[in-house]
C-alpha positions as a Markdown table, in Angstrom:
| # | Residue | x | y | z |
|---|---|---|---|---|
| 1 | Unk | -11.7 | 1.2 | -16.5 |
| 2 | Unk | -10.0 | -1.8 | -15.0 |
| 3 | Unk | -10.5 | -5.6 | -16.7 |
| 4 | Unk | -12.2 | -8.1 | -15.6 |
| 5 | Unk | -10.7 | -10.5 | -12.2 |
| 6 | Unk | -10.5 | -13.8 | -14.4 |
| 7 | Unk | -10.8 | -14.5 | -17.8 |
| 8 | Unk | -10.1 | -17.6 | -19.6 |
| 9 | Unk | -8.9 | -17.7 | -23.4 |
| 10 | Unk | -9.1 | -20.8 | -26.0 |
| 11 | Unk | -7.3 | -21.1 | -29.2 |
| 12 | Unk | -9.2 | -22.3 | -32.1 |
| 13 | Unk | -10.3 | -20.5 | -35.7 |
| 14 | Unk | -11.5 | -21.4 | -38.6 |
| 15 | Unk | -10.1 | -20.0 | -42.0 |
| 16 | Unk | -11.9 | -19.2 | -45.2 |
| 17 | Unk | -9.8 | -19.7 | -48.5 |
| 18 | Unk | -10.6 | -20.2 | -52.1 |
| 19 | Unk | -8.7 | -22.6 | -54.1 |
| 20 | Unk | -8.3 | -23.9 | -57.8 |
| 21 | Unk | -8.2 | -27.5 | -57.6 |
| 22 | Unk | -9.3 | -30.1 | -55.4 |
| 23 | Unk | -4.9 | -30.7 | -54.3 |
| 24 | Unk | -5.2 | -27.4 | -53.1 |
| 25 | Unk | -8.6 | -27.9 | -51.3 |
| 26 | Unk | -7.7 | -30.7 | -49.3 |
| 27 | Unk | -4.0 | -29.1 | -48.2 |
| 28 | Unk | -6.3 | -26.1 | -47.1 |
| 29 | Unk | -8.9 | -28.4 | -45.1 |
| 30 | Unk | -6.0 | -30.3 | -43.8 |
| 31 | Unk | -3.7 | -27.2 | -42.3 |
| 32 | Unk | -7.1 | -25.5 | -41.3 |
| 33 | Unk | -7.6 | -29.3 | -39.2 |
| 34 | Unk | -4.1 | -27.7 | -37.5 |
| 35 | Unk | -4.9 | -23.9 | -37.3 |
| 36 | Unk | -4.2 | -22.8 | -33.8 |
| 37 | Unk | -6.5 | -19.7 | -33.9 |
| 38 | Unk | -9.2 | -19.0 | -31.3 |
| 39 | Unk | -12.1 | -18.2 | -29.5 |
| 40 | Unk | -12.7 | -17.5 | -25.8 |
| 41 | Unk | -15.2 | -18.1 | -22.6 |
| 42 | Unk | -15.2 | -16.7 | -19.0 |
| 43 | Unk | -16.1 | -17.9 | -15.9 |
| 44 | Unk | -16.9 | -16.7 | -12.7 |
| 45 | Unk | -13.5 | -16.5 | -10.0 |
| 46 | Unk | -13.7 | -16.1 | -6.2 |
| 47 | Unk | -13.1 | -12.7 | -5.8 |
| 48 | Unk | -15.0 | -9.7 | -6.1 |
| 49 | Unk | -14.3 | -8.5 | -10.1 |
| 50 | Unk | -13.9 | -4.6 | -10.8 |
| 51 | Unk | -16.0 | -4.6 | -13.2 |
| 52 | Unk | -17.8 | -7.9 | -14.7 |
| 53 | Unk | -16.4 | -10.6 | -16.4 |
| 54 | Unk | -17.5 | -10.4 | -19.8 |
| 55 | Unk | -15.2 | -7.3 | -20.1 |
| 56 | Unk | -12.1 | -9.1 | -21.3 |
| 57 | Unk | -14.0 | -10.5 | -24.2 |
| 58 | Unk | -15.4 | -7.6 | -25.6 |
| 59 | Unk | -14.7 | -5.6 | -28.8 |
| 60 | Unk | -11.4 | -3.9 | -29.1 |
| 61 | Unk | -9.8 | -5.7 | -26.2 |
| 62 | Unk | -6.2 | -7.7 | -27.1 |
| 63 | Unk | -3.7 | -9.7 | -26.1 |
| 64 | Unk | -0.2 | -11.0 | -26.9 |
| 65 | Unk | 0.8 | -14.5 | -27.6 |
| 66 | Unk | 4.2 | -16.1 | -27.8 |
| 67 | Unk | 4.9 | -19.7 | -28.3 |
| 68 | Unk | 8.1 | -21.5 | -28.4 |
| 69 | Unk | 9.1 | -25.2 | -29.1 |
| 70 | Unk | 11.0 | -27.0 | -26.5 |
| 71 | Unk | 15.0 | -25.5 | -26.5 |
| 72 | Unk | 14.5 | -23.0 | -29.3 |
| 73 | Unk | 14.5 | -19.7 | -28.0 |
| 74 | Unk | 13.2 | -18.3 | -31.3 |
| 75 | Unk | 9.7 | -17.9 | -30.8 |
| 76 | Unk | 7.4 | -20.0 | -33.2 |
| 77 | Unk | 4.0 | -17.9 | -32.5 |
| 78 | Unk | 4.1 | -14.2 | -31.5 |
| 79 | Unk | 1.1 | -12.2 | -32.5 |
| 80 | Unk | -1.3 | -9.9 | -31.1 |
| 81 | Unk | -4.5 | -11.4 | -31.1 |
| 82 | Unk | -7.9 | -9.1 | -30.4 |
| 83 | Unk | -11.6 | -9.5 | -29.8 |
| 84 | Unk | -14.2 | -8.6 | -32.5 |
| 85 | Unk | -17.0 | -8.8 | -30.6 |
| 86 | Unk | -18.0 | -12.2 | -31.6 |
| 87 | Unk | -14.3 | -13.9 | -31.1 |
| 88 | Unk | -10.9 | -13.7 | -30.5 |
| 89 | Unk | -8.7 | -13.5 | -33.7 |
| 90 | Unk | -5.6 | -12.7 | -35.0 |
| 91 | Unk | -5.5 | -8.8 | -35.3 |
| 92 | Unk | -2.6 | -9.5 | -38.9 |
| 93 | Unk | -4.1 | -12.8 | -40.6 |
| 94 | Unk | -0.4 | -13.2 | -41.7 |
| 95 | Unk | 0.9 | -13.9 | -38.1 |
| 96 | Unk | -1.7 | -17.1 | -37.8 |
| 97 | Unk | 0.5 | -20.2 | -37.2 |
| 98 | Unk | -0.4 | -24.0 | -37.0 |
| 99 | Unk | 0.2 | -26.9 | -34.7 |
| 100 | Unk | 3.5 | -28.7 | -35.1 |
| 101 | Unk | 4.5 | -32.4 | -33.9 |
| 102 | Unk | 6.4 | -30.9 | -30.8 |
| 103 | Unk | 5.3 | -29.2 | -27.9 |
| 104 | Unk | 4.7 | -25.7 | -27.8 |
| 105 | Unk | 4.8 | -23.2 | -24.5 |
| 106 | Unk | 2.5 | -20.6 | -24.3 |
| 107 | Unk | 3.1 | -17.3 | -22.6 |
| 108 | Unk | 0.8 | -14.2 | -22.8 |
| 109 | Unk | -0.1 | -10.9 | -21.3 |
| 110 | Unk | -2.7 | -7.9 | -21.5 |
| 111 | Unk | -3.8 | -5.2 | -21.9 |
| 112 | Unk | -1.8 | -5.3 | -25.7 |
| 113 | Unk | -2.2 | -1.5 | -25.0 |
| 114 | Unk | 0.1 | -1.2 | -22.2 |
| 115 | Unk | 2.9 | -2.4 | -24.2 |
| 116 | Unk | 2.3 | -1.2 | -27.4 |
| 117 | Unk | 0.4 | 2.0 | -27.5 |
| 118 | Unk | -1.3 | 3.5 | -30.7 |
| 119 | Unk | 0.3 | 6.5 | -32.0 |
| 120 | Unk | -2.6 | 8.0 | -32.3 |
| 121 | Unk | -3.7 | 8.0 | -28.7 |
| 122 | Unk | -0.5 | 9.9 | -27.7 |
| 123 | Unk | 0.2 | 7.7 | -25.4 |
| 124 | Unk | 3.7 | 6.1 | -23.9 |
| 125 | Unk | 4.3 | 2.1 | -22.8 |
| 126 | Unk | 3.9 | 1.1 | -19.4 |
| 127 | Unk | 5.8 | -1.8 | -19.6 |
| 128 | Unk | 7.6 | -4.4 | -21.8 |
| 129 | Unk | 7.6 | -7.6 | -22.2 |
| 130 | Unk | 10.4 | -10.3 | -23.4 |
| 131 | Unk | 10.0 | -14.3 | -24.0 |
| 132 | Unk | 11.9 | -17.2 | -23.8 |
| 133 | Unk | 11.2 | -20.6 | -24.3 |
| 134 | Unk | 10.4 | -21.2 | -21.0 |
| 135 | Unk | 9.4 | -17.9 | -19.1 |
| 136 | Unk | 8.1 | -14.4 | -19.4 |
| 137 | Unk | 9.7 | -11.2 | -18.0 |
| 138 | Unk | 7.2 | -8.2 | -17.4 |
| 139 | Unk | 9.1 | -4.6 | -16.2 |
| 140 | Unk | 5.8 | -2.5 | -15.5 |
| 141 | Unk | 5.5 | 1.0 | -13.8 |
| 142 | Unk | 1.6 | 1.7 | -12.6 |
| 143 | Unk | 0.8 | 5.2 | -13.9 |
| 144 | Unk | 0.5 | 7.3 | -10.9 |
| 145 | Unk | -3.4 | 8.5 | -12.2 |
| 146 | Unk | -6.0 | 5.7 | -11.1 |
| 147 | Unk | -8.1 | 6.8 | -14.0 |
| 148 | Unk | -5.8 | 5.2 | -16.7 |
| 149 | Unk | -4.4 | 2.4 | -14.6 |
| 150 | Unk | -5.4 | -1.5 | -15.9 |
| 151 | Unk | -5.7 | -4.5 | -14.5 |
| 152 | Unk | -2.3 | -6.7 | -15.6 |
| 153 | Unk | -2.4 | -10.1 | -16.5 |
| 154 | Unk | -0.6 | -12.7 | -17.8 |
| 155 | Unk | -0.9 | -16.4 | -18.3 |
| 156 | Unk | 1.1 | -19.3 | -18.9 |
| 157 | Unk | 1.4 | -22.9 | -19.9 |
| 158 | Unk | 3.1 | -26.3 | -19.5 |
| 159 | Unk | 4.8 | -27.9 | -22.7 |
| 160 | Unk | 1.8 | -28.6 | -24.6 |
| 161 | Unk | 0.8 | -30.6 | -28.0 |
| 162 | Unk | -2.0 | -30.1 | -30.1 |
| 163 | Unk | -5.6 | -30.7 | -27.9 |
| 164 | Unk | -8.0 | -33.5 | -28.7 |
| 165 | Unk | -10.4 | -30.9 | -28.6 |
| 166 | Unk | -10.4 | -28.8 | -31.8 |
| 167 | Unk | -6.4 | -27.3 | -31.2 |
| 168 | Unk | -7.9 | -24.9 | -28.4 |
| 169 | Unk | -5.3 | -23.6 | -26.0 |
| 170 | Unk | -7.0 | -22.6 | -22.8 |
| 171 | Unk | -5.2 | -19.4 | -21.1 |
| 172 | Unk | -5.8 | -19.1 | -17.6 |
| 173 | Unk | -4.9 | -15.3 | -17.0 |
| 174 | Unk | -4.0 | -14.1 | -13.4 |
| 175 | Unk | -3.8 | -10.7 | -12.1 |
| 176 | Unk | -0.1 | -9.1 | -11.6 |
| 177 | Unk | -0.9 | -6.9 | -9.4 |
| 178 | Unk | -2.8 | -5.9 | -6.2 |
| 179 | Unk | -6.5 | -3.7 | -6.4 |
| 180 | Unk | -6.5 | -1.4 | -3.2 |
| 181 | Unk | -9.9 | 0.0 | -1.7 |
| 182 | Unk | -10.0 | 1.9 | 1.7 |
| 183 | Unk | -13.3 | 2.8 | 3.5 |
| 184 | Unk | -13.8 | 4.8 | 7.1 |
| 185 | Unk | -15.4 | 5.1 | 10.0 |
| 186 | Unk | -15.0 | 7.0 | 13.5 |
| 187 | Unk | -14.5 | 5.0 | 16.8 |
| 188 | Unk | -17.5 | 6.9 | 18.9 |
| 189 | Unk | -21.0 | 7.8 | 17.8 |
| 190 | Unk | -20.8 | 11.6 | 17.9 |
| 191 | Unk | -16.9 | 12.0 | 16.0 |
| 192 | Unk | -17.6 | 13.2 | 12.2 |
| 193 | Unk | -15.3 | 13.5 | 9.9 |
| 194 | Unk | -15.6 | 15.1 | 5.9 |
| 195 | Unk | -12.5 | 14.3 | 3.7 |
| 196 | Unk | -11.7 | 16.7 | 0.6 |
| 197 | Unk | -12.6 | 15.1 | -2.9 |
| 198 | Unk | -10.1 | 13.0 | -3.7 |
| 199 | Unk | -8.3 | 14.3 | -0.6 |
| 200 | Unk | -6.1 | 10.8 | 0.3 |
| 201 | Unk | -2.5 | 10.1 | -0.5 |
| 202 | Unk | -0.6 | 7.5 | -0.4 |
| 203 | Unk | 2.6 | 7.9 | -0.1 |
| 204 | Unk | 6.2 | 6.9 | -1.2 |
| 205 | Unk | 4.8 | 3.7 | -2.7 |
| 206 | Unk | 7.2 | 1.5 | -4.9 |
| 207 | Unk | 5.7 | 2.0 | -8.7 |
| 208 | Unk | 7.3 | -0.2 | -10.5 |
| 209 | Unk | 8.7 | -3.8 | -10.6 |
| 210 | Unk | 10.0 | -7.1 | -12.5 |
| 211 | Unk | 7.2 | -9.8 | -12.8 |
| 212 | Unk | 8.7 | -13.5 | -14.1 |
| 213 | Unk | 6.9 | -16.3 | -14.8 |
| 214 | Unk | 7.2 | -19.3 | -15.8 |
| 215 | Unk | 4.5 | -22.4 | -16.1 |
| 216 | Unk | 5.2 | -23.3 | -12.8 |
| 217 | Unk | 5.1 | -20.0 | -10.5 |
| 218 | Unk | 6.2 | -16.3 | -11.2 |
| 219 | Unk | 7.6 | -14.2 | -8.6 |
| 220 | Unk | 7.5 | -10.3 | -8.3 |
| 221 | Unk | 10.6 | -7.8 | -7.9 |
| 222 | Unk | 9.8 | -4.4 | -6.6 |
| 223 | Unk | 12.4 | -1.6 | -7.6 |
| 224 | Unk | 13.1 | 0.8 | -5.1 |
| 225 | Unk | 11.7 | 4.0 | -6.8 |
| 226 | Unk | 9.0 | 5.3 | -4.6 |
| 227 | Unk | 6.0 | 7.9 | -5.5 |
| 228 | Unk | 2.7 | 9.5 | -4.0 |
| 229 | Unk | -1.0 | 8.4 | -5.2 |
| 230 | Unk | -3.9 | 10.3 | -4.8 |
| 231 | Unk | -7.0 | 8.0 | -4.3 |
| 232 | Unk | -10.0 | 8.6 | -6.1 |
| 233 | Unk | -13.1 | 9.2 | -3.2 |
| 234 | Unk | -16.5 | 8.2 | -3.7 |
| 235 | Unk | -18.7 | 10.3 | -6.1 |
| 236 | Unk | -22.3 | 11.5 | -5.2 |
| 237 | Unk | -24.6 | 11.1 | -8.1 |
| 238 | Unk | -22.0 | 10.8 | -10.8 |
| 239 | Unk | -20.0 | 14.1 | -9.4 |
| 240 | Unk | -16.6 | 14.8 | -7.4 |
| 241 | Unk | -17.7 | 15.7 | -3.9 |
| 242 | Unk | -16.3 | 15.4 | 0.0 |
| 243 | Unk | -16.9 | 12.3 | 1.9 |
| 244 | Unk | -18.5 | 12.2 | 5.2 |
| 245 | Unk | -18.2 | 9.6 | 7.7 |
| 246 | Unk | -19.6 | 8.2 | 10.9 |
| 247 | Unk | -19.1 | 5.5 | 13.4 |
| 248 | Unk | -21.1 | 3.5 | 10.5 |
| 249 | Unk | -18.6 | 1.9 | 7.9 |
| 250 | Unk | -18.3 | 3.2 | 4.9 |
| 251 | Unk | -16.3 | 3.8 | 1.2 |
| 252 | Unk | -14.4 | 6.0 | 0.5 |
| 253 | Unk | -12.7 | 5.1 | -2.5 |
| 254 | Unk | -13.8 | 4.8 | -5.5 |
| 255 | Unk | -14.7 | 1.2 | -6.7 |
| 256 | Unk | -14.7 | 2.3 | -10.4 |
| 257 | Unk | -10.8 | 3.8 | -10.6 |
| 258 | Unk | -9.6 | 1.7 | -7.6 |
| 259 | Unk | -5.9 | 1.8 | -7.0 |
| 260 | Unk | -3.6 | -0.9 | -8.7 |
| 261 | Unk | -0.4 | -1.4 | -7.1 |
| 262 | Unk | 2.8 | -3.1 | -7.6 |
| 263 | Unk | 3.1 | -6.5 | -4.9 |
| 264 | Unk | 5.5 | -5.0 | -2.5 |
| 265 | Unk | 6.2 | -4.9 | 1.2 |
| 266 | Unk | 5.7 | -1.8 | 3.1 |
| 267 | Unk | 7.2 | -0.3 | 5.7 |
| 268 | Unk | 5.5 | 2.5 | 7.9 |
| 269 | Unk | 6.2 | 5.7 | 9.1 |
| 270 | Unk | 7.9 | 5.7 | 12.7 |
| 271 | Unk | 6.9 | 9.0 | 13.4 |
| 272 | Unk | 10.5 | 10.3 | 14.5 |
| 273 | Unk | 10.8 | 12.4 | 11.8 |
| 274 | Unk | 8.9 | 14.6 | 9.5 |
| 275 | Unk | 6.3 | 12.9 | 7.4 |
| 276 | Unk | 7.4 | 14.8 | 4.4 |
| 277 | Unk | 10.8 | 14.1 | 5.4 |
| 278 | Unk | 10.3 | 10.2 | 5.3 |
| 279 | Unk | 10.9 | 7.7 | 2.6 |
| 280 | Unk | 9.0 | 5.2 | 4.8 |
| 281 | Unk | 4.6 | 5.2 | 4.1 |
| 282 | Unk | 2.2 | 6.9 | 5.5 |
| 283 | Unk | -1.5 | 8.1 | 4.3 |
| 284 | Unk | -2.1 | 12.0 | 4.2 |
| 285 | Unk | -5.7 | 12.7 | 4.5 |
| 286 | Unk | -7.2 | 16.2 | 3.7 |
| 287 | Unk | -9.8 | 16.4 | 6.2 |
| 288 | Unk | -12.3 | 17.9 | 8.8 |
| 289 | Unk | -13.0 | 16.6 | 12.1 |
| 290 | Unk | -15.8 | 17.7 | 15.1 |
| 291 | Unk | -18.2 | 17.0 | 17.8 |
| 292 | Unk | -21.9 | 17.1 | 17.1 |
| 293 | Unk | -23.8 | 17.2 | 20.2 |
| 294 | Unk | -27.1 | 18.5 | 18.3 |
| 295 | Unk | -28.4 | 18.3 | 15.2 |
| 296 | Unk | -27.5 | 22.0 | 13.6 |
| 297 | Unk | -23.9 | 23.4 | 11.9 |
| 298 | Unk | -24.0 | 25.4 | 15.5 |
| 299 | Unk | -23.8 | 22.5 | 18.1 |
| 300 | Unk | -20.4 | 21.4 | 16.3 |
| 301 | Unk | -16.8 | 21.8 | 17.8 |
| 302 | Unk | -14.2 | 21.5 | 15.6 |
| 303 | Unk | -11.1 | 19.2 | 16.9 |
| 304 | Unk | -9.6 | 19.2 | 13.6 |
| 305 | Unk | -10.1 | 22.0 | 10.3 |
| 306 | Unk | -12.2 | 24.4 | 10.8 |
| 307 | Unk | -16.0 | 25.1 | 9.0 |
| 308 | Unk | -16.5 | 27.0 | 6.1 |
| 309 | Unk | -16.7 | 30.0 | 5.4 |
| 310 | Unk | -16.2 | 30.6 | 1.6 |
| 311 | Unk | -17.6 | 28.8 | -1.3 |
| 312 | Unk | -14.1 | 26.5 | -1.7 |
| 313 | Unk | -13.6 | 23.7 | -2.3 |
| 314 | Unk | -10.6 | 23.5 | -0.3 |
| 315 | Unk | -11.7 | 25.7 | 3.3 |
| 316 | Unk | -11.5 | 24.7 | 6.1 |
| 317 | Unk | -9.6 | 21.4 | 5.5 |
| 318 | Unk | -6.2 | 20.3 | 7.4 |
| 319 | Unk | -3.7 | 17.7 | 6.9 |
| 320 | Unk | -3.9 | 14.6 | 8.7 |
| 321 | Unk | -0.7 | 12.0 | 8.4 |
| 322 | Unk | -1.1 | 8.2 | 9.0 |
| 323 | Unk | 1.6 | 5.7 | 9.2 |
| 324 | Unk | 1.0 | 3.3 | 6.7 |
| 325 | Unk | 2.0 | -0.7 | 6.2 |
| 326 | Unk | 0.8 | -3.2 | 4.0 |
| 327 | Unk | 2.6 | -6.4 | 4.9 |
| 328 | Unk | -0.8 | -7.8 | 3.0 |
| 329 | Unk | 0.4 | -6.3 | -0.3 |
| 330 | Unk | 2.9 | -9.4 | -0.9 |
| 331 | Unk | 1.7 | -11.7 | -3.5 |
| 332 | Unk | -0.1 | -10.7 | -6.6 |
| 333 | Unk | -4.2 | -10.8 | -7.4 |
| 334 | Unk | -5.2 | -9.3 | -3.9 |
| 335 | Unk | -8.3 | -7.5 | -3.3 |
| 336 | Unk | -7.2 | -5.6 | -0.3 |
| 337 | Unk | -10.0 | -3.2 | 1.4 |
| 338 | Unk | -7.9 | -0.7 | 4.6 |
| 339 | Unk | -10.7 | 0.9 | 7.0 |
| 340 | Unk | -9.6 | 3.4 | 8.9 |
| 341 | Unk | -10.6 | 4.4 | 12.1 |
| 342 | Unk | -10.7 | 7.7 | 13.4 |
| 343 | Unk | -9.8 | 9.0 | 16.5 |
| 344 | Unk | -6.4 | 9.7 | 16.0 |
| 345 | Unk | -3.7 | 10.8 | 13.9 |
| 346 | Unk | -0.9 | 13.3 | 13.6 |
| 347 | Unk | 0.2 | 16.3 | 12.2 |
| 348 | Unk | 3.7 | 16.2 | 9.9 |
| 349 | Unk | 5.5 | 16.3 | 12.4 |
| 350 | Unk | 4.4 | 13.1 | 14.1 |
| 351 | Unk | 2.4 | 15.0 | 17.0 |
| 352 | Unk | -1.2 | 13.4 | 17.9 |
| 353 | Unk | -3.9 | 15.5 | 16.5 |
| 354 | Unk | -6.3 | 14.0 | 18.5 |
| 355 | Unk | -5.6 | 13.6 | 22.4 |
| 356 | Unk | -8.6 | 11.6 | 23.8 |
| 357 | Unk | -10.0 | 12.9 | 27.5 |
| 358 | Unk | -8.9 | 10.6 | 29.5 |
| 359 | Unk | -9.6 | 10.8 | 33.5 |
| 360 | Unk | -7.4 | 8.9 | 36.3 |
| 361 | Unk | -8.8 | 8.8 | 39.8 |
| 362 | Unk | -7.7 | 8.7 | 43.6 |
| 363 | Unk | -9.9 | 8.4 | 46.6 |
| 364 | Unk | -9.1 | 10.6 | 49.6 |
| 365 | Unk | -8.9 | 8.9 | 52.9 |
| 366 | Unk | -11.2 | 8.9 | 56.0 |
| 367 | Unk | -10.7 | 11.6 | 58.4 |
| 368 | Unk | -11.5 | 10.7 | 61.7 |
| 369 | Unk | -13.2 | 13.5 | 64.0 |
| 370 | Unk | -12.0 | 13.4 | 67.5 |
| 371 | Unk | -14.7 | 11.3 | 70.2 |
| 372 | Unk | -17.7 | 13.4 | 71.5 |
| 373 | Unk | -18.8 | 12.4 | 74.8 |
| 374 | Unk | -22.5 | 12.4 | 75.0 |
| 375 | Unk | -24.8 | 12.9 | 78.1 |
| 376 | Unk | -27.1 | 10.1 | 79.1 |
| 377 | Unk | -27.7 | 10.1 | 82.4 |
| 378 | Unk | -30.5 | 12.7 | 81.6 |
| 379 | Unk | -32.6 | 10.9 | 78.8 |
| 380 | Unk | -34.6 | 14.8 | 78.2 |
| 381 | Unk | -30.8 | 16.3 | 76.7 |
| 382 | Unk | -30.5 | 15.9 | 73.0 |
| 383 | Unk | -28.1 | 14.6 | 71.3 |
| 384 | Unk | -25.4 | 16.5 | 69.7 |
């Protein structure tokens, strides 16, 4: 499941010791005065969260935390810190650090998980992350499933000393990278179309990048390995079934396991080659395509697939190809939502599917008939 949009984290703590004397009381009480531990709130952003925003701060969810004084490129704070359902603290007590006289930077990123996966779960890093005393360099790849995807973030400060209000360091995390939804609808009221479950591609995407940041901005670096994702469509009542759409708008992805991609520019298929052929983008869409001029499976003709006429999933369904850009895909923490309209597209090799009816006209010129002469000297003759 993808994270929340925004989430804000605050350092604080408190710390629970038991001493011999009163010397070793007060040193306690006084370093606990300067514990920079934590405890966290949300708040609502302006975009549309995946899911809602409680579900950074829940149980089981971490982060990592560096800290560096000014010019030391040894970090003075770097621990993973984690959620217990109640608060935000340091998942090994040992790594807890205090406030110094200097100022401190603070850099941090999650999901921990992406970057340090149990061995337990079987599971291999999507990234990794290295610190300096005055940025933070993320090299991430987004797996190519949706379904075990997350939503990157990372956060950053200015040169801080210790708050007036308790020692709490508020995070402000952002989103690295870009959530993508696509929904459909046909450009005249009696065009259908059915897509196959999960029957979308996009492809030769760029999967992986460089994200640096600093306190100040952070800038993304796209590498130039491409690959092919497979959207996740719309489910109907919990369970993997084809889409149907109208000349009414509507989803087709699935807002649960949307697609998370890398911040990138992309350039679209030209159509002079084959689709497969191309390392430039396009959309491949597994679909079905008719005329319904009644109300019954009988009155339909087919423009593009054919009906069914087994139990498969897969019968009757055809390949449609796309050309795909997404100048809108620059920049990080994007919701962007692609509706396609049909009433086109092409087969692989770049030749419309689709050719509307389209009608030119000429209007034939007036033939004059040669002069009758007519009688009237006689008003009893008829006319002729």
């Amino acid at each position: 499941m993808k994270k929340n949009l925004l989430a804000l984290v605050a350092f604080s703590g408190i710390v629970f010791t038991s001493c011999s004397n009163e010397m070793d009381q007060m040193v306690e009480q006084q370093k606990e005065k300067n514990v920079i531990g934590f405890s966290t709130y949300s708040m609502m952003s302006k975009g549309t969260p995946i899911i809602d925003n409680g579900a950074f701060a829940k149980n089981g969810s971490s982060f990592e935390v560096a800290a560096f004084l000014n010019g030391n490129e040894n970090p003075y704070l770097n621990a993973q810190i984690t959620h217990n359902g109640t608060s935000w603290n340091y998942a090994n007590p040992l790594d807890k650090a205090y406030w110094p006289s200097e100022s401190l930077n603070f850099f941090a990123v999650a999901p921990y998980s992406d970057f340090y996966p149990t061995a337990e779960g079987g599971k291999s890093a999507k990234g990794t992350v290295n610190y300096t005393n005055n940025n933070m360099v993320i090299n991430y790849a987004v797996p190519i499933e949706t379904s075990v995807q997350q939503d990157l973030m990372y956060a950053t400060t200015a040169p801080m000393t210790k708050p007036d209000n308790g020692g709490e360091v508020t995070l402000k995390f952002k989103h690295a990278l870009n959530q993508i939804h696509f929904m459909g609808r046909t450009d005249s009221e009696n065009l259908c179309v059915e897509i196959a479950t999960n029957g979308i591609e996009v492809c030769n995407i760029k999967n992986s990048g460089t994200l640096t940041a600093t306190s100040a901005s952070s800038t993304w670096a796209a590498n130039e390995s491409k690959i092919n994702y497979t959207i996740e469509t719309v489910k109907n009542n919990n369970n993997a079934a084809p889409v149907a759409i109208n000349s009414t708008s509507a989803a087709i992805s699935n807002s649960s396991n949307v697609l998370m991609l890398i911040p990138q520019s992309v350039t679209a298929w030209d159509l002079k080659s084959n689709a497969s052929a191309q390392t430039n983008s396009y959309l491949k869409i597994n679909c079905k395509i008719w005329v319904n001029n009644g109300g019954s499976d009988q009155d339909k003709v087919y423009l593009h697939g054919s009906p069914s006429t087994s139990e498969s999933v897969s019968d009757g369904y055809e390949f449609m190809y796309v050309p795909f850009a997404g100048t809108s895909m620059n920049g990080s923490g994007k919701k962007i939502t692609y509706t396609l309209i049909f009433g086109g597209g092409y087969n692989d090799a770049g030749d419309p599917i689709l050719t509307p009816i389209t009608f030119v006209t000429t209007v034939q010129d007036w033939i004059d008939e040669p002069n009758n002469g007519v009688e009237v000297d006689n008003p009893k003759q008829p006319l002729h």
